[in-house]
Structures are given as C-alpha cells and as structure tokens.
N, C-alpha and C positions, 0 to 999 in steps of 0.2 A: 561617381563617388558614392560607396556606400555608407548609408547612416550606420552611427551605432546605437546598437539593443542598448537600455535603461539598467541597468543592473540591480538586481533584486536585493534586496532589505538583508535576506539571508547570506546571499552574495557578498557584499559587501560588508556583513559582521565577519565573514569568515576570513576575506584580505584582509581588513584592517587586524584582526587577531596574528593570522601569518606576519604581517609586517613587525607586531609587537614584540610579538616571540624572539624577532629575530634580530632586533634593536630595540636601547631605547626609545619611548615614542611620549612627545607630550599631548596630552587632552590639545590643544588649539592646535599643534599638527593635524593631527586625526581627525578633529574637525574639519581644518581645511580642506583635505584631500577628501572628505564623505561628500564636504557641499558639492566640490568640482564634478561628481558624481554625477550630480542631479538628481539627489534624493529631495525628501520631504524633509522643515525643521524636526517633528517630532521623529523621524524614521532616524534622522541622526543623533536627537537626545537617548534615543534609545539604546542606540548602536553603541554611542560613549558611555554609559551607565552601566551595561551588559560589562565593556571593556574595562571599565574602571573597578565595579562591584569580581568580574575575575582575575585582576591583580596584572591584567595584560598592561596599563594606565596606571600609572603612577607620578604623579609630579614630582614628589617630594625624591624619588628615587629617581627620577630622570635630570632633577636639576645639580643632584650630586653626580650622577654619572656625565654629565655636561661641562658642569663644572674642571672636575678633573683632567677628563681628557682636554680639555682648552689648554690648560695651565701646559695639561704635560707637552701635549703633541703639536698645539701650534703657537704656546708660547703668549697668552694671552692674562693681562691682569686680573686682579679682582674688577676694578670699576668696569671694565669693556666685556667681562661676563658676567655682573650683576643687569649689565645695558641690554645684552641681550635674552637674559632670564626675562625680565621684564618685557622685551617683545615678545616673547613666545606665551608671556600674560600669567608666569608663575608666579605665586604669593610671594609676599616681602620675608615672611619671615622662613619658606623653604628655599629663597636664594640666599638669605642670609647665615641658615644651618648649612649649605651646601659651603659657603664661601671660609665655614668656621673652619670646615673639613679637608681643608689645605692644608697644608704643612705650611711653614713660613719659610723655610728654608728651597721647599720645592717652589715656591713664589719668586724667591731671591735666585733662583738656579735659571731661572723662564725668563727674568729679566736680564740677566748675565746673556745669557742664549740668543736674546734680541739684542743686546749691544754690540757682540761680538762679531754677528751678524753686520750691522751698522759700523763698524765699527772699522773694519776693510776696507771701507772706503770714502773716509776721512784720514785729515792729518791732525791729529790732535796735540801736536809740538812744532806746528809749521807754521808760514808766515799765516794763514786764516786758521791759527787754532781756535783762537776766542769764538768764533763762528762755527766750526763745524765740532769745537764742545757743548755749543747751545742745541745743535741738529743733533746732534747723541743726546741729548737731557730730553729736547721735544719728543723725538724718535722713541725711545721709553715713555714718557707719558703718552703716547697717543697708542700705545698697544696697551692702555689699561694698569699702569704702574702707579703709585701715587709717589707725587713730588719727592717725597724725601727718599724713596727706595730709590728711583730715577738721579737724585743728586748722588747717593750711594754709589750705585755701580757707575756713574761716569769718573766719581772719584776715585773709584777702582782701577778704571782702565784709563786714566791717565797716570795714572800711577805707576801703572804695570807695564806701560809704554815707552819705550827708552827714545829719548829726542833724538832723534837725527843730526849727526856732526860733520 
C-alpha cells in the first residue's frame, strides 16, 4: 500500500481556489477539507484568508446562494435552512439576509411541492383522515415550514381533494 505525499501549502491554495470557482464554497467547508489534508493550523488560516481576501470565500454570498437552491430544488423551509446555515457556522445575521431573500410565494410553492409529494399517499377523506391530515401537517413542518404555512397548505389540499363516494 503506497502512502500518500503531504500536499504542499501552494498545492492546496490552488484546489481549494479551483473548487471555489467552480461552486459555492463556505469558509468551514474549506476548512474542513484543508484540515483532512494534513496541513498545519496557520498553513490553513492562511490558505482561507488568501481565499476569502480573493473573493473565492464568501459567506454572505454562499449563504444566499444556499439558501435559494434549498427552497427551490429540494424543497426545504426557512427553519431547516437557517439549521443548517448554522452548522456550516454562518453568521445569524447573513442567514437571516439570505432567508429575507426568498420570495414568500416561492416558500409557499416548496411547501405545496412537499405536500403534494406526501400527499399520494394519504387519504385525506377516508376512514383515518384525522390521522393521515395530522402526517400531512407534521410532514410540512418537519421539512422546515412554520406551523401556520404547514396548517395553510394542508387546508389547501383538503380542500382541493374531492372525498371519495
């Protein structure tokens, strides 16, 4: 089994730049991936200072672009992408401009799109409706909706559901 060579200070400003260019990337990502390296602390302050002082590193612009694609592409609330801005260690107040930066309507579209989703495969006019409209309510809060949006679209789609005769 051959070891592997340590990767050079310059080596690794140059990946971590390639990687940025080519996606979002957050400072604590970029981190992570320098430590697994087996660099030095300062050789990695370094390497993210370099990256951040050339615009490769931006939080505030990764947490909006994060943002966004959540909502759009997998359909994720505000609370459960403010949860996970927070793991990735971004500031309260550039998850909170990111979160402003939603449309409300594209919020209301994302939760539609996860009930609809859920929603197939419930009866929501059958003998366990009261039950699998509470699994439609939980189901939207637990992908990051707040209550009242979650009580909204269930009222929606029982509504728009014709009972079964």
């Amino acid at each position: 089994m051959a070891l592997k060579r340590p990767i050079t200070p310059e080596a690794a400003r140059i990946r971590m730049a390639d990687l940025c260019a080519r996606s979002e990337q957050c400072e604590h990502d970029i981190r992570q991936k320098l430590h697994k390296t087996g660099l030095s602390a300062d050789t990695i302050s370094d390497t993210i200072n370099y990256l951040t002082e050339n615009k490769f590193i931006d939080n505030k612009r990764f947490a909006q672009s994060y943002a966004r694609d959540k909502c759009r592409f997998s359909s994720w609330g505000p609370y459960k992408i403010r949860l996970a801005l927070s793991g990735k260690r971004i500031s309260g107040s550039d998850i909170t401009q990111a979160l402003n930066g939603l449309e409300a309507e594209e919020i209301m579209e994302a939760a539609r799109k996860v009930a609809k989703v859920k929603e197939r495969s419930l009866n929501l006019h059958g003998e366990t409706a009261k039950d699998d409209r509470m699994k439609l309510y939980r189901h939207i809060i637990s992908r990051g909706f707040s209550p009242d949006m979650a009580k909204t679209v269930t009222k929606e789609f029982i509504s728009a559901t014709k009972p079964n005769e």
